[in-house]
LOLUM-399192 format. One record per residue: x, y, z of N, C-alpha, C in turn; residue number from 1; residue in three letters. Coordinates in steps of 0.02 Angstrom, whole numbers, always signed. Each point is the difference from the previous one (the first is absolute). Example, Ala and Ser with C-alpha at 12.3 -4.5 7.8 and 13.67 -1.06 7.14 Angstrom:
REM LOLUM-399192
NODE      n_x      n_y      n_z     ca_x     ca_y     ca_z      c_x      c_y      c_z   voba   zami
NODE     +660     -284     +390      -45      +59       +0      +45      +60       +0      1    ALA
NODE      -18      +53      -36      +42      +59       +3      -39      +55      +37      2    SER
//
This chain:
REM LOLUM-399192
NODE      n_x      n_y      n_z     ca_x     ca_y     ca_z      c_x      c_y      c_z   voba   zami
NODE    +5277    +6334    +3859      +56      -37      +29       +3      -70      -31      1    UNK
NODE      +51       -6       -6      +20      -85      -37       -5      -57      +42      2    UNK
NODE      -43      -43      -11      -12      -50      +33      +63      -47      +32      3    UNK
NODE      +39       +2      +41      +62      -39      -14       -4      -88      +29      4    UNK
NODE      -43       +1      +36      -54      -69      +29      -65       -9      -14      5    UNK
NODE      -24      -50      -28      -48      -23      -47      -24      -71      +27      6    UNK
NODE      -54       +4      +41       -5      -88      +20      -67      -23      -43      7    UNK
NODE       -5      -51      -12      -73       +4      -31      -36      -85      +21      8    UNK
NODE      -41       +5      +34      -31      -77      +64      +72      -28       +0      9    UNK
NODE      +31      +17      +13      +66      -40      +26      -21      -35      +93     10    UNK
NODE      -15      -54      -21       +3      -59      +42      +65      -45      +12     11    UNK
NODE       -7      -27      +61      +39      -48      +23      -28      -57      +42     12    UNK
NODE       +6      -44      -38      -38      -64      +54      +63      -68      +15     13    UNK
NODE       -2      -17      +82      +63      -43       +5      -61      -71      +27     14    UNK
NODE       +2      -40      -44      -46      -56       +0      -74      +30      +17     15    UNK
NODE      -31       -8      +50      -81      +12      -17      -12      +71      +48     16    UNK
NODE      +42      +21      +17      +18      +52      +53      +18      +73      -78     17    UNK
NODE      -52      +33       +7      +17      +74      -44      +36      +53      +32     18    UNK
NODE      +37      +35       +3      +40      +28      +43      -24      +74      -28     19    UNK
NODE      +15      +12      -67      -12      +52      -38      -58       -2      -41     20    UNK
NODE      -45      +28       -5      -51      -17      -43      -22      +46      -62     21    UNK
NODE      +12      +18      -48      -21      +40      -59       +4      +84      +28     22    UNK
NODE      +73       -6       -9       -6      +86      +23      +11      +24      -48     23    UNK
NODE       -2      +70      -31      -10      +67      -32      +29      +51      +25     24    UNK
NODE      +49      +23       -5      +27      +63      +19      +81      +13      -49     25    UNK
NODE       -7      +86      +10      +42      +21      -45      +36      +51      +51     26    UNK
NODE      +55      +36      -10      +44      +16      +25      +30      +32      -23     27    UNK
NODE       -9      +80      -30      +48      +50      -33      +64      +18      +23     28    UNK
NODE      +28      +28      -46      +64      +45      +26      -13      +41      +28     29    UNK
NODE      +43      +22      +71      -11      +59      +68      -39      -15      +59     30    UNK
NODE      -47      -54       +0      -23      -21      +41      +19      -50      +45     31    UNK
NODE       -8       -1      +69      +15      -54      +69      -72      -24      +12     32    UNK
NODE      +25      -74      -17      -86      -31      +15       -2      -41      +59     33    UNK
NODE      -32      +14      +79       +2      -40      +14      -34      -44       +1     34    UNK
NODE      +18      -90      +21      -15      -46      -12      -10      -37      +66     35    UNK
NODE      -76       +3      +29      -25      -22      +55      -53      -63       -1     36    UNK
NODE      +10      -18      +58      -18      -79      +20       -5       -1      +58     37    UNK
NODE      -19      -89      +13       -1       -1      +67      +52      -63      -25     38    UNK
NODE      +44      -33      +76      +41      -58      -38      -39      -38      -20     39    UNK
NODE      +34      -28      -68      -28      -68      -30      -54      +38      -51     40    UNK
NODE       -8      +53       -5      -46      +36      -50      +25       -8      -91     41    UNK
NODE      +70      -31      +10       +4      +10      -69      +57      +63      -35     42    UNK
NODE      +22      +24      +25      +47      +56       +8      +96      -24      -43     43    UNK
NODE       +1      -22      +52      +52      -36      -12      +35      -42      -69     44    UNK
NODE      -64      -58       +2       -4      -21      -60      -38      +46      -93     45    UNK
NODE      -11      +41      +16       -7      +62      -49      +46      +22      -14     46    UNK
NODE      +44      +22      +45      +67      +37       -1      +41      -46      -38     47    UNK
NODE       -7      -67      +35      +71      -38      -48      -24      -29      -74     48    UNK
NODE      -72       +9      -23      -23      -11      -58      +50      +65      -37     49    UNK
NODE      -28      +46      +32       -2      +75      -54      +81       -9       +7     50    UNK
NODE      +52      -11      +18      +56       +3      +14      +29      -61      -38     51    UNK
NODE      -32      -16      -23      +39      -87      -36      +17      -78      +23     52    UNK
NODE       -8      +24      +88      +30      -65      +33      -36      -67       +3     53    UNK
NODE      -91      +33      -17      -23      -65      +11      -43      +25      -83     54    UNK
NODE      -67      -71      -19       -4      +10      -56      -84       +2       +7     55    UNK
NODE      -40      +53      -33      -53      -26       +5      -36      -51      -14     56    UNK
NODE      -70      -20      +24      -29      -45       -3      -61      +24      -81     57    UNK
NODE      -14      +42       -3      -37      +21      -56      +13      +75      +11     58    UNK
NODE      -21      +49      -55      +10      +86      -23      +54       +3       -4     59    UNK
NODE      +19      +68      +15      +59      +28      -37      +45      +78      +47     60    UNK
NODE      +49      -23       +3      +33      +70      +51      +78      +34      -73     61    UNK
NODE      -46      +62       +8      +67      +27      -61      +50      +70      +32     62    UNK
NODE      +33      -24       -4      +43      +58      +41      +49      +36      -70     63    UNK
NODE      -11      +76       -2      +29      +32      -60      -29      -26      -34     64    UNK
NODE      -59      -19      -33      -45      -34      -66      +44      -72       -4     65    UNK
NODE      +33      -32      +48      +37      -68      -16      -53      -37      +46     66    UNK
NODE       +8      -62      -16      -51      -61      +12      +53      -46      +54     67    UNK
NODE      -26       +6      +52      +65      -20      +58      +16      -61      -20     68    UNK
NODE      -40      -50      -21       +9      -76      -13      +43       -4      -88     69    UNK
NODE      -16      +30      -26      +23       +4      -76      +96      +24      -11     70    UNK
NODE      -17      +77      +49      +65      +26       +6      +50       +8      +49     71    UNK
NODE      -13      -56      +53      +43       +6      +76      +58      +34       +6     72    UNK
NODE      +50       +0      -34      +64      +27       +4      -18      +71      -21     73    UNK
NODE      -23       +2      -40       -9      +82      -22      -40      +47      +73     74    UNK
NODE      -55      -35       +8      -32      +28      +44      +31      +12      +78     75    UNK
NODE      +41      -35      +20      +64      +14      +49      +18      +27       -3     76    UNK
NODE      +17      +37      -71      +56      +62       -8      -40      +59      +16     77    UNK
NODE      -61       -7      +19      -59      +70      +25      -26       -3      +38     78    UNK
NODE      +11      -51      +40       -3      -16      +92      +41       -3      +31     79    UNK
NODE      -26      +28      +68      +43       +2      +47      -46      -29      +66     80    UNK
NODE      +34      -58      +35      -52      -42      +19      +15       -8      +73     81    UNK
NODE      -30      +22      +59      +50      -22      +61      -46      -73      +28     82    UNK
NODE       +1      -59       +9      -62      -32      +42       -8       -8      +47     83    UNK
NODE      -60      -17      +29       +4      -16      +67      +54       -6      +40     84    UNK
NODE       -4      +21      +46      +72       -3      +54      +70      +27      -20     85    UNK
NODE       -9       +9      -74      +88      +30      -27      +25      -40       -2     86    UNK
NODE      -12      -66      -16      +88      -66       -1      +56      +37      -29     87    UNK
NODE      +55      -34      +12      +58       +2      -24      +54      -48      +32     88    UNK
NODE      +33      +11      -17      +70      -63      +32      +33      +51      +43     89    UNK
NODE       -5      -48      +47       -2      +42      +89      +93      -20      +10     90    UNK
NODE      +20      -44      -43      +86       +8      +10      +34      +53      -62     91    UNK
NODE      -32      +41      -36      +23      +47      -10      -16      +48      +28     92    UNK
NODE      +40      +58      -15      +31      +70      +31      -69      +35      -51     93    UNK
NODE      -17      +43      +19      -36      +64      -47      +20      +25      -40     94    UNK
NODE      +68       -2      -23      +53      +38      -38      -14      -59      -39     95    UNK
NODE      +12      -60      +37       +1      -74      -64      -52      -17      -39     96    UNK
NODE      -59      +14      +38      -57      -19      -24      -18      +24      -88     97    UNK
NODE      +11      +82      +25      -27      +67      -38      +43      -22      -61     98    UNK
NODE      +59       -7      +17      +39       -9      -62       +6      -73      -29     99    UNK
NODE      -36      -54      +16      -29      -47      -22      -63      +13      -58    100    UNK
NODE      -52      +59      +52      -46       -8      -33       -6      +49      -64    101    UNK
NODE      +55      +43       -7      +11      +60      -27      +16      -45      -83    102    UNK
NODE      +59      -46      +19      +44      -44      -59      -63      -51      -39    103    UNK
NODE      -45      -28      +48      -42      -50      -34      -66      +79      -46    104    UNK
NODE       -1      +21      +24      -23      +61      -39      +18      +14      -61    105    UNK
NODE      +69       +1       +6      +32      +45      -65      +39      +32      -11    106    UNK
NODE      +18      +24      +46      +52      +69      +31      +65      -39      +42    107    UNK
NODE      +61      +48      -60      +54      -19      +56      +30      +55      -21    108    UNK
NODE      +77       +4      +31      +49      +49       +7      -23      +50      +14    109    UNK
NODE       -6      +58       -2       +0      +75      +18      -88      +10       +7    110    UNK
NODE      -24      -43      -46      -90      +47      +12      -10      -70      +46    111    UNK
NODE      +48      -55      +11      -49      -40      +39      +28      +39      +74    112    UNK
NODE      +36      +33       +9      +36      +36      +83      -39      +51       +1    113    UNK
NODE      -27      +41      -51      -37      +57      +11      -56      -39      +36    114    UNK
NODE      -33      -31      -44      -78       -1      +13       -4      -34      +89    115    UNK
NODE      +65      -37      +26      -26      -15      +41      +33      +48      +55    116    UNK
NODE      +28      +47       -4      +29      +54      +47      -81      +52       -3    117    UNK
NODE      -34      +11      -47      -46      +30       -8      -58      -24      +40    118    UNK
NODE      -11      -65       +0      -50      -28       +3      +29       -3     +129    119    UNK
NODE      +60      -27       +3      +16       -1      +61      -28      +62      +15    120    UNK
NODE      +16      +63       -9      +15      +56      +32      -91      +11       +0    121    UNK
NODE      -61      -14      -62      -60      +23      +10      -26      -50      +43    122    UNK
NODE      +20      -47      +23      -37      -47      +51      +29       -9      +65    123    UNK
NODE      +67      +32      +16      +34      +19      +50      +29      -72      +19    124    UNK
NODE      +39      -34      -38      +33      -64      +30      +76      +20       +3    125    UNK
NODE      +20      +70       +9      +63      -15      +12      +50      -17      +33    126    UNK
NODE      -40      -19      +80      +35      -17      +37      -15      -76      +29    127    UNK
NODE      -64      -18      -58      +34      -70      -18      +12      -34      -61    128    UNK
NODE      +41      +25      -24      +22      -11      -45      +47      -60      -29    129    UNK
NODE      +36       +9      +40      +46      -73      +37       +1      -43      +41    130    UNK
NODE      -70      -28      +31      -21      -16      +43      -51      -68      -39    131    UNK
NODE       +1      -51      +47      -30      -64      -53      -77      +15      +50    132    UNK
NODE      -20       -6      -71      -88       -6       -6      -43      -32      +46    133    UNK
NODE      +64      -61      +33      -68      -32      +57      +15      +33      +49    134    UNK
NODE      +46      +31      +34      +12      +26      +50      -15      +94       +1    135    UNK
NODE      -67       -4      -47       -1      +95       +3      -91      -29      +41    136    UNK
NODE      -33      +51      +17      -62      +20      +27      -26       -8      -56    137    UNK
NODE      -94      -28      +22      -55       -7      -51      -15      +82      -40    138    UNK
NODE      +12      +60      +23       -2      +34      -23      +57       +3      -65    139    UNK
NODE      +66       -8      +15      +41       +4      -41      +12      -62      -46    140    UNK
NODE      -24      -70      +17      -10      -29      -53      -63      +37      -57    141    UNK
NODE      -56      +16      +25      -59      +21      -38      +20      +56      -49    142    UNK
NODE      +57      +62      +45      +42      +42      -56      +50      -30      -55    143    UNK
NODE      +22      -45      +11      +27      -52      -41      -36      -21      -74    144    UNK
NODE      -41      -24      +25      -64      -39      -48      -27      +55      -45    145    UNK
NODE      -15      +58      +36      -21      +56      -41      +64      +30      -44    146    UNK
NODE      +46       +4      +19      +85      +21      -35      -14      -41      -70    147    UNK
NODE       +4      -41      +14       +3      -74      -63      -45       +1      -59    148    UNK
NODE      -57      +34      +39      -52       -1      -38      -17      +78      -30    149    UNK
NODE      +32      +30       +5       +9      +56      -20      +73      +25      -39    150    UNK
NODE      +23      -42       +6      +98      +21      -45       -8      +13      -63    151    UNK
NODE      -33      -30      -25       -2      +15      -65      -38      +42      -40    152    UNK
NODE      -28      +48      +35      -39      +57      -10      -70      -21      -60    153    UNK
NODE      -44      -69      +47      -50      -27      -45      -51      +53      -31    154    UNK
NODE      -47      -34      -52      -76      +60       +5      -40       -9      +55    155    UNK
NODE       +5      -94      +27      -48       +8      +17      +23      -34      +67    156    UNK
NODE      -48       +5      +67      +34      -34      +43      -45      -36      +40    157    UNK
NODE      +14      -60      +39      -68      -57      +28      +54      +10      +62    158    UNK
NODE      -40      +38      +78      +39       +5      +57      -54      -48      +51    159    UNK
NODE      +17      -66      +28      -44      -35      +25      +28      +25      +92    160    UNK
NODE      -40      +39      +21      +21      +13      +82      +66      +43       +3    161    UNK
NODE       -6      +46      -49      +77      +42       -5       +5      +20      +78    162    UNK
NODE      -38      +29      +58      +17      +39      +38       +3      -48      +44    163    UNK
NODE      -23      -71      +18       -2      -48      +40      +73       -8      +43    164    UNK
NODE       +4      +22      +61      +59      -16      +48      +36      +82      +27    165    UNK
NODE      -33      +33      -66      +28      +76      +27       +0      +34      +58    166    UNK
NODE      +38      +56      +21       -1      +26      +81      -52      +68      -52    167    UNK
NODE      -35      +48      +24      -30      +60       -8      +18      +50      -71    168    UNK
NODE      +88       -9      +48      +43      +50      -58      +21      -19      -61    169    UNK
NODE      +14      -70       +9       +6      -36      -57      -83       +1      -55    170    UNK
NODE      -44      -36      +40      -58      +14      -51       -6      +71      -22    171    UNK
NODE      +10      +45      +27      -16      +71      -27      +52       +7      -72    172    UNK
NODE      +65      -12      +18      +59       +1      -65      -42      -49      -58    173    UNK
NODE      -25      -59      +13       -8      -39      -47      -48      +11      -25    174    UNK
NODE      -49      +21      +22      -71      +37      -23      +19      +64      -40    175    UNK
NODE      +38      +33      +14      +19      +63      -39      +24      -27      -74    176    UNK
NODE      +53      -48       +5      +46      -49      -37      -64      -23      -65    177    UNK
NODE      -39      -17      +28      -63      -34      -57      -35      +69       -2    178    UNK
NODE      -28      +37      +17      -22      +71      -36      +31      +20      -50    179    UNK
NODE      +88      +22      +12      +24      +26      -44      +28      -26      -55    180    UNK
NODE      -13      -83       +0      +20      -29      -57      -67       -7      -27    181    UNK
NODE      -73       +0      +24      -54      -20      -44      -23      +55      -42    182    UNK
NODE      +57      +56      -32      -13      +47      -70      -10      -25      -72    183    UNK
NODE      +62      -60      +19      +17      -40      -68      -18      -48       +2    184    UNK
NODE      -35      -48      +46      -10      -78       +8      -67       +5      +12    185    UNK
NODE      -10      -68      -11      -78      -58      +28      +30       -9      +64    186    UNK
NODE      -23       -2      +53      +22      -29      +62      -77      -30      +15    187    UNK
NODE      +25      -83      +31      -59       -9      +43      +35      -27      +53    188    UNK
NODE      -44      +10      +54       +8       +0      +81      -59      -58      +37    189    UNK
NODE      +39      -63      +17      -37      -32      +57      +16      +11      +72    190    UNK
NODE      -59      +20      +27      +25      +42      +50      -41      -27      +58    191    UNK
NODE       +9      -35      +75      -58      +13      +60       -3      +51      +18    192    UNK
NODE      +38      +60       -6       -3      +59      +58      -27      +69      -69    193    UNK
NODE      -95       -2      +33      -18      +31      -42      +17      +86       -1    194    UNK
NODE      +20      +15      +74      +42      +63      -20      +56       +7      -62    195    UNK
NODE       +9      -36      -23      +55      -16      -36      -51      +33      -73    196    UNK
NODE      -49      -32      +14      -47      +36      -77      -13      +32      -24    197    UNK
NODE      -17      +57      +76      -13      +69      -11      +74      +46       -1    198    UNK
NODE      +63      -28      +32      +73      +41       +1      +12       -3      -62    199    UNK
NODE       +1      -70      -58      +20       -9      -56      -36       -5      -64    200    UNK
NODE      -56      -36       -3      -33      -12      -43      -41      +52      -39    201    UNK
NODE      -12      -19      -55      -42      +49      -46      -79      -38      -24    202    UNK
NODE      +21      -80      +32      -55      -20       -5      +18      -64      +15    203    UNK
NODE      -59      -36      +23       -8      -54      +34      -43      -53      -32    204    UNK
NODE       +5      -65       +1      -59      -49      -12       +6      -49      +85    205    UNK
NODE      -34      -37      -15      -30      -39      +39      -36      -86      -17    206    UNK
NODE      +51      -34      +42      -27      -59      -17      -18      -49      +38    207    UNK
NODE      -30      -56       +4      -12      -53      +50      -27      -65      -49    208    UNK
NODE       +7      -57      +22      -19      -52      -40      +41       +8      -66    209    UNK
NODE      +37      +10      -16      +23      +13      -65      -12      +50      -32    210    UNK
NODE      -72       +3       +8      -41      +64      -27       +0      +64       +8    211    UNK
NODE      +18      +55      -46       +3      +58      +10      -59      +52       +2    212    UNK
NODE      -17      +23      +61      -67      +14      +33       +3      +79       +7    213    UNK
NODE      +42      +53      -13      +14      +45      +26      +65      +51      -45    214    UNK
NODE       -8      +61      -26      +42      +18      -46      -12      +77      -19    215    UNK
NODE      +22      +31      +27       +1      +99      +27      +68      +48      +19    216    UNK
NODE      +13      +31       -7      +24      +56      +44      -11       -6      +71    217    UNK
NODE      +60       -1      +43       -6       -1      +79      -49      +38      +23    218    UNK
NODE      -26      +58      -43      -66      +31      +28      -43      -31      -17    219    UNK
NODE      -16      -26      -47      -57      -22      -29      -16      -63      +34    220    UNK
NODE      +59      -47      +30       +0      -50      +42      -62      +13      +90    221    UNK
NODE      +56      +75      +10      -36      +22      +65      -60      +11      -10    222    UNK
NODE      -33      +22      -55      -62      +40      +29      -55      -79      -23    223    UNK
NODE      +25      -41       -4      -51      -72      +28       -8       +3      +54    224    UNK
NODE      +39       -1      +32      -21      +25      +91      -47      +21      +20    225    UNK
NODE      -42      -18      +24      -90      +20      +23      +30      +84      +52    226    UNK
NODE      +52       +0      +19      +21      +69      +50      +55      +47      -56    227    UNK
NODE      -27      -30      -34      +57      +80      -50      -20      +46       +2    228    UNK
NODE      +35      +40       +6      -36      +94       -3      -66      -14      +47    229    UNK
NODE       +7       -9      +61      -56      +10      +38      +46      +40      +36    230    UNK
NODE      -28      +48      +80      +12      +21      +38       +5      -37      +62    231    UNK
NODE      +48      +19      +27       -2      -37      +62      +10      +83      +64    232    UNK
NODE      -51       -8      +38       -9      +53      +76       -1      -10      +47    233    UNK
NODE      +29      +59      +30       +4      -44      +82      -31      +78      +41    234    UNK
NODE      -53      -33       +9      -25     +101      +40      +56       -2      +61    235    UNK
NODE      -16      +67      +19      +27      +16      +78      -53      -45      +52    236    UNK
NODE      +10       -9      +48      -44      -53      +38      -40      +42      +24    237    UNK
NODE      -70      -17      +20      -66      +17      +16      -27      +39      -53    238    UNK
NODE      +17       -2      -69      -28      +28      -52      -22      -41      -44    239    UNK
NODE      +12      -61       +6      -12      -57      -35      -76      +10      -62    240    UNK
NODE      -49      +26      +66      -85       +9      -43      +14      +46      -49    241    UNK
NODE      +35      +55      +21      -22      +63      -48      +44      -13      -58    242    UNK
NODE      +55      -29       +6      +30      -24      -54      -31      -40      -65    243    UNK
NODE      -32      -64      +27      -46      -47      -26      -55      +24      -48    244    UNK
NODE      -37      +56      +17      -58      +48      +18      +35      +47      -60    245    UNK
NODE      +36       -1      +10      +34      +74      -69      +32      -42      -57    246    UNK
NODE       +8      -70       -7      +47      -28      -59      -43      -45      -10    247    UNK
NODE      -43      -12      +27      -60      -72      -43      -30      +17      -50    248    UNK
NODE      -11      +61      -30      -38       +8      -41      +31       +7      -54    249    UNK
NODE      +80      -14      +18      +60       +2      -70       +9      -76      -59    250    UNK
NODE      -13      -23      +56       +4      -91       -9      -24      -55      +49    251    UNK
NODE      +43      -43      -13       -1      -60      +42      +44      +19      +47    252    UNK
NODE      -23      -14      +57      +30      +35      +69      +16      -61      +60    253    UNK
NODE      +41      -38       -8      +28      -75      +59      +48      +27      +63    254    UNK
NODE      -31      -46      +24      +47       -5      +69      +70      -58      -29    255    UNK
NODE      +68      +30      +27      +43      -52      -13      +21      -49      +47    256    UNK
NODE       +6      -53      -34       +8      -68      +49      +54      +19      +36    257    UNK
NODE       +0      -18      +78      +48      +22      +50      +27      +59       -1    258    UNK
NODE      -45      +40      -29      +19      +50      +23      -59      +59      +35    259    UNK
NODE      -16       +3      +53      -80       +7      +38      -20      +94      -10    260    UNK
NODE      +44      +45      -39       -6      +66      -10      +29      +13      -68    261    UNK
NODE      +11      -31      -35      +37       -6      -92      -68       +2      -21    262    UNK
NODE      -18      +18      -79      -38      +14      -22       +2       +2      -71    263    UNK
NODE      -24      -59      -52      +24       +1      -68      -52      +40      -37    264    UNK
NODE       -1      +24      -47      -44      +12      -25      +31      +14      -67    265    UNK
NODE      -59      -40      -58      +27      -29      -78      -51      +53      -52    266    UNK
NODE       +3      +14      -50      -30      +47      -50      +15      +53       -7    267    UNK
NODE      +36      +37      +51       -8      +81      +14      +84      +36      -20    268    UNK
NODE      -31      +48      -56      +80      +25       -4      +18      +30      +57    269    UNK
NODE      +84      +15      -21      +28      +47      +38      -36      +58      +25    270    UNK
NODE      -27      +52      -52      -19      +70       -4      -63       +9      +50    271    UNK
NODE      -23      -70      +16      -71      -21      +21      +16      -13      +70    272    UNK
NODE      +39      -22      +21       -3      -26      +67      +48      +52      +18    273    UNK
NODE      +46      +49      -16      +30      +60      +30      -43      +43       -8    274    UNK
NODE      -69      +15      -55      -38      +47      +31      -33      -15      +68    275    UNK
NODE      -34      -65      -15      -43      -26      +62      +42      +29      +68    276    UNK
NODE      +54      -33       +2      +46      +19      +65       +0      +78      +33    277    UNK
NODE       +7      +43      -65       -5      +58      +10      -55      +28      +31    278    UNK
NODE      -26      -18      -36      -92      +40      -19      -29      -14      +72    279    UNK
NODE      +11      -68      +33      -43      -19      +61      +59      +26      +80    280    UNK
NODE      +83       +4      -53      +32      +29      +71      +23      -68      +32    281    UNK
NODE       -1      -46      -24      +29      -68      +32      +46       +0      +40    282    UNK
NODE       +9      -27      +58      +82       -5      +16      +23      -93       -3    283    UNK
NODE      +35       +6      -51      +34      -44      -49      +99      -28      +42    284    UNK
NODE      +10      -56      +18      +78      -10      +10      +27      -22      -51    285    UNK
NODE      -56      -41      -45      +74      -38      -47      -83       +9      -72    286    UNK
NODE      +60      +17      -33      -55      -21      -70      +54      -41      -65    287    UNK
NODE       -7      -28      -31      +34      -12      -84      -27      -66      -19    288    UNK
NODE      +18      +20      -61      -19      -78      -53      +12      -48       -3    289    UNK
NODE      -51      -48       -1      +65      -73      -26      -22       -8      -60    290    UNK
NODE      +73      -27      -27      +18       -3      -79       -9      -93      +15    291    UNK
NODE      -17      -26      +39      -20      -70       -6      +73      -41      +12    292    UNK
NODE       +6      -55       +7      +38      -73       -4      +30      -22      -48    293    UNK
NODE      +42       +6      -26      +27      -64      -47      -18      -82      +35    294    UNK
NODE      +25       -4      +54      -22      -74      +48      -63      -19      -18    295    UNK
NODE      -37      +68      +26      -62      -51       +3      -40       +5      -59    296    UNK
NODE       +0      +39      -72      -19      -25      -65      +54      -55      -16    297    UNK
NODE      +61      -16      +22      +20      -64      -45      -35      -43      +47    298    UNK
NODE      -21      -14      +63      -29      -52      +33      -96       -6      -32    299    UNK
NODE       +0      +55       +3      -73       +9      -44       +5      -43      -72    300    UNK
NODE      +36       -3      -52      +21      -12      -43       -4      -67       +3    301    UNK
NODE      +54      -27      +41      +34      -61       -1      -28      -52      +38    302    UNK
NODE      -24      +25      +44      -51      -46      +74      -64      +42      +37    303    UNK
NODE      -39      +16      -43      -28      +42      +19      -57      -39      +72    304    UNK
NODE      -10      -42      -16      -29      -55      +60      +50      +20      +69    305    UNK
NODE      +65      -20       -3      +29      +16      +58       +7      +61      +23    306    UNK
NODE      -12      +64      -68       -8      +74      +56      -59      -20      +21    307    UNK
NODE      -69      -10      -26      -55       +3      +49       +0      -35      +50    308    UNK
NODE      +25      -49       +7      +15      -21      +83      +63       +5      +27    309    UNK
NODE      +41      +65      -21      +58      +16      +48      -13      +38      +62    310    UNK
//
């Protein structure tokens, strides 16, 4: 796959305060990366490096093999950028905006009406269409921001809080919306809502302090989780011993916090703890796996001091 984002220690420092500190990461074509933090981690200001708006402090961010600082205008023409919050000019109409932003693009007459009848109808603004920008919902400004940033059918795209303000149905459309466009594009995704990682992403990093601490596949993320692929049991009541008594010798065998008849137990495959069950005749109410936390490996990650005293 073709690298289409290229950072190399790309830092940012605003007087003695480092915001970004020597990151490394690359970003092929077809892939959704998301891009996690805690606030103030540095996120933000990455995004508007790799995007052109701000400039680094030392390294290098190349988007399409272009050098963002060398080739700015060029490199615009292969982004598609929504930021924080979606600005836009809240006394235009959506119709005004789009076709503002369509003309400073490039596009007019007939492909500049297509692209934005195309672009309305895949983000569902048609019924505000005619309607001024400050007076629509945080959801429908945020569809806005994403419209804009998508009209021009970029390679690559920087979505800072795309789903931020959405009702359910809406995030589900827009989540689909970035699946089925990430065949042909780089997409990266700053995201708080780490469900969002596992619905969309193909892979994730992780950052705090500037510093990028963390960098996998949403699975590969989970199984940091000290409870991944463990079992979690709940005998039938007054069976508690014989239960204990038939699965200790599989693994590590815990009692779960607040819960006074749950029963974890870590090492033991599947094939292992459904023979056990069998073999001894258990009577069993609840059995299955946990596939672990996204929460609590990014809190592991990021503050790991404050999970141990949460």
């Amino acid at each position: 796959m073709s690298q289409m984002i290229v950072l190399d220690k790309l830092s940012k420092s605003f007087g003695a305060f480092t915001a970004v500190d020597s990151i490394n990461l690359s970003v092929p074509k077809g892939q959704v990366l998301g891009f996690l933090g805690p606030n103030g981690a540095g996120k933000s200001t990455t995004m508007k490096m790799i995007s052109g708006f701000l400039e680094p402090s030392s390294g290098s961010a190349k988007i399409a093999g272009l050098d963002v600082t060398q080739s700015p205008v060029e490199v615009k023409r292969h982004i598609g950028y929504m930021p924080e919050g979606a600005p836009s000019y809240g006394d235009m109409t959506t119709a005004g905006f789009l076709r503002f932003v369509a003309e400073i693009r490039g596009f007019n007459g007939a492909e500049k009406n297509r692209l934005i009848d195309q672009t309305v109808e895949r983000v569902r603004l048609t019924e505000v269409f005619n309607q001024p920008i400050e007076t629509l919902s945080k959801g429908f400004k945020r569809r806005v921001g994403l419209a804009q940033a998508m009209l021009h059918d970029p390679q690559i795209l920087i979505l800072d809080e795309p789903t931020d303000g959405l009702d359910p149905n809406q995030k589900h459309h827009v989540r689909g919306l970035i699946k089925e466009m990430a065949a042909d594009k780089a997409i990266i995704i700053s995201t708080h809502i780490l469900e969002e990682v596992e619905a969309v992403c193909s892979r994730a990093v992780i950052i705090a302090h500037g510093k990028l601490l963390a960098d996998g596949t949403p699975e590969e993320l989970l199984a940091r989780d000290p409870h991944h692929n463990t079992h979690l049991i709940t005998p039938q009541a007054g069976t508690e011993d014989r239960v204990r008594k038939a699965l200790a010798p599989l693994g590590v065998l815990d009692s779960v916090a607040g819960h006074d008849t749950q029963l974890r137990l870590s090492g033991a495959t599947n094939q292992a703890v459904s023979a056990a069950i069998r073999d001894a005749k258990l009577s069993i109410e609840g059995l299955y796996v946990d596939r672990g936390a996204l929460d609590d490996v990014f809190r592991q990650i990021t503050d790991p001091e404050g999970l141990n005293h949460a």
